[in-house]
C-alpha positions as CSV (number, residue, x, y, z in Angstrom):
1,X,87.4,117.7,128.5
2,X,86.6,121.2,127.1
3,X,87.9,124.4,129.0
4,X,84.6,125.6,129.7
5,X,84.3,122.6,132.0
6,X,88.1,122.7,133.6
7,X,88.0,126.4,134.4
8,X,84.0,125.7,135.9
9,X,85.7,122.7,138.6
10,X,88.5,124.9,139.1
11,X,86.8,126.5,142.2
12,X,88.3,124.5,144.3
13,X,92.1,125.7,143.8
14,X,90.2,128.8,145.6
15,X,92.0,131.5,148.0
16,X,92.3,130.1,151.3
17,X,93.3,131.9,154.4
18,X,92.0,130.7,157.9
19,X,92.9,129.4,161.2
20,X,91.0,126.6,161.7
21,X,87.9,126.3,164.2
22,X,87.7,123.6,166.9
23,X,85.1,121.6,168.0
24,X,82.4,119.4,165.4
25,X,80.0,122.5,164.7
26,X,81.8,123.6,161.6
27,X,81.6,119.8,160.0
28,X,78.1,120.0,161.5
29,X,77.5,123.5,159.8
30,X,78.9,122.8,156.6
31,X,76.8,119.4,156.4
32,X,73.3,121.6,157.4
33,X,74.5,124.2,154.3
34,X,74.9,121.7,151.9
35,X,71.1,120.5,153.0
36,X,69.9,124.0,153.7
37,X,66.4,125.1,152.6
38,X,67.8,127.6,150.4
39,X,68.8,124.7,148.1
40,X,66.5,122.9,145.1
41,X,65.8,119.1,146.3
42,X,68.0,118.4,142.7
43,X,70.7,120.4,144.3
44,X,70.9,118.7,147.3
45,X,70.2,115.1,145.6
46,X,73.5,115.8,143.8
47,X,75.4,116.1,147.0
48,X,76.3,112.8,147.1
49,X,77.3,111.8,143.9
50,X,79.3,115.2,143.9
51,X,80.7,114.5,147.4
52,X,80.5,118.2,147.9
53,X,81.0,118.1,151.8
54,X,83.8,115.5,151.7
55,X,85.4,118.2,149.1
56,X,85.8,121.3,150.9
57,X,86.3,119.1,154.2
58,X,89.7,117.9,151.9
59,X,90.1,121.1,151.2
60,X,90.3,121.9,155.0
61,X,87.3,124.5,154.7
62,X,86.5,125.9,158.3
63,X,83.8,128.5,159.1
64,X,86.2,131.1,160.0
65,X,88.0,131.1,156.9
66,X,88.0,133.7,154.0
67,X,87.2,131.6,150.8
68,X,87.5,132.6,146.8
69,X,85.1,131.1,144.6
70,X,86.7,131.4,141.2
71,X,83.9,131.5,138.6
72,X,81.3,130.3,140.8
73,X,79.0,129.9,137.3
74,X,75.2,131.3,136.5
75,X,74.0,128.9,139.0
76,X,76.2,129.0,141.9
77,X,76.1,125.6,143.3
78,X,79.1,125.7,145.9
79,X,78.0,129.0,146.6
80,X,74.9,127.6,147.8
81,X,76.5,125.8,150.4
82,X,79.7,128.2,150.8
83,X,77.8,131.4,151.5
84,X,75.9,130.1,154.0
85,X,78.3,128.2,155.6
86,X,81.0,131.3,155.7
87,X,78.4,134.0,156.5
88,X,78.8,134.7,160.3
89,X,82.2,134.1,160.6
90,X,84.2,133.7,157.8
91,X,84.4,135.6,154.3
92,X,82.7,134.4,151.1
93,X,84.3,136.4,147.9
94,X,82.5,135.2,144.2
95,X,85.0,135.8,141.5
96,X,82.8,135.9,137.9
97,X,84.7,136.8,134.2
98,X,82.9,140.7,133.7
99,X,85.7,141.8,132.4
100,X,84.8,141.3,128.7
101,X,81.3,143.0,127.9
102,X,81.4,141.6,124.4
103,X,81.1,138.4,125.2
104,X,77.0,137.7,126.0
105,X,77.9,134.1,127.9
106,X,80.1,135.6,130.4
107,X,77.2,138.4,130.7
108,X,74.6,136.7,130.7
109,X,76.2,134.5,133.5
110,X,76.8,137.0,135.8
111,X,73.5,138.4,135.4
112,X,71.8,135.0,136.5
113,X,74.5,134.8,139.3
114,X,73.5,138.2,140.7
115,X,69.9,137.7,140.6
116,X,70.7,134.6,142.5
117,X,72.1,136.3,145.4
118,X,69.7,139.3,145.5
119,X,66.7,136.6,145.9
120,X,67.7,135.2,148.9
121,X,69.4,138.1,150.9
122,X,69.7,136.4,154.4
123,X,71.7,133.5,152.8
124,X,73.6,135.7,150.1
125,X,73.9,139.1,151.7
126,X,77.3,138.5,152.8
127,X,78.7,137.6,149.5
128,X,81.4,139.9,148.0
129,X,81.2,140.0,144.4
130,X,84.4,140.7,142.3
131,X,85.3,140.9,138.9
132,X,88.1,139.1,137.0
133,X,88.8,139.2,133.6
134,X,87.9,136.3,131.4
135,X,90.4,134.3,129.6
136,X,91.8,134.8,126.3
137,X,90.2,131.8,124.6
138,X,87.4,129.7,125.7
């Protein structure tokens, strides 16, 4: 498996500080996120084969929770379903590798990533952006 592809899945060992919520709306929220309109049909046809809302139910991801995103990628795809899923009540932070401007992927990533976000403004508005620096060797 080459790093590129580890450090990509390694969202998931993401900042996580909640409380919890109560009730079946947030499964119920998180389930209408990952189907949202806001998503391509290939996005949401790879939901189940990616198990994406049995993941971040594992992962004990509630509504109300502030959520870190670590190199969410060009294309975002559990941001598609985290933003939205986050935005009224929780926090949604996307940590991207800016750090090095000599590197064109990492640049070029975060370019597409940000467009992304600005496209769609009443799904992505509530996104905070942060920068991390990239790794020594990819």
């Amino acid at each position: 498996m080459n790093a590129k592809l580890i450090i990509s899945t390694m969202f998931i060992a993401a900042l996580v500080i909640g409380c919890g919520e109560t009730g079946t709306s947030g499964q119920d929220g998180l389930l209408a996120a990952a189907n949202g309109d806001h998503r391509s049909a290939d996005n949401i046809k790879r939901n189940g084969p990616r198990h994406s809302v049995e993941t971040l139910k594992f992962f004990g991801i509630t509504s109300d929770m502030t959520v870190m995103e670590i190199w969410p990628g060009s294309g975002g795809w559990y941001t598609e379903i985290l933003a939205p899923y986050l935005r009224e009540q929780g926090t949604f932070y996307a940590a991207s590798y800016v750090g090095d401007k000599d590197t064109p992927y990492f640049i070029k990533g975060v370019e597409k990533f940000e467009k992304k976000l600005a496209a769609n403004p009443t799904v992505y508005d509530k996104v905070k952006s942060v920068s991390i620096m990239p790794p020594a060797h990819i």
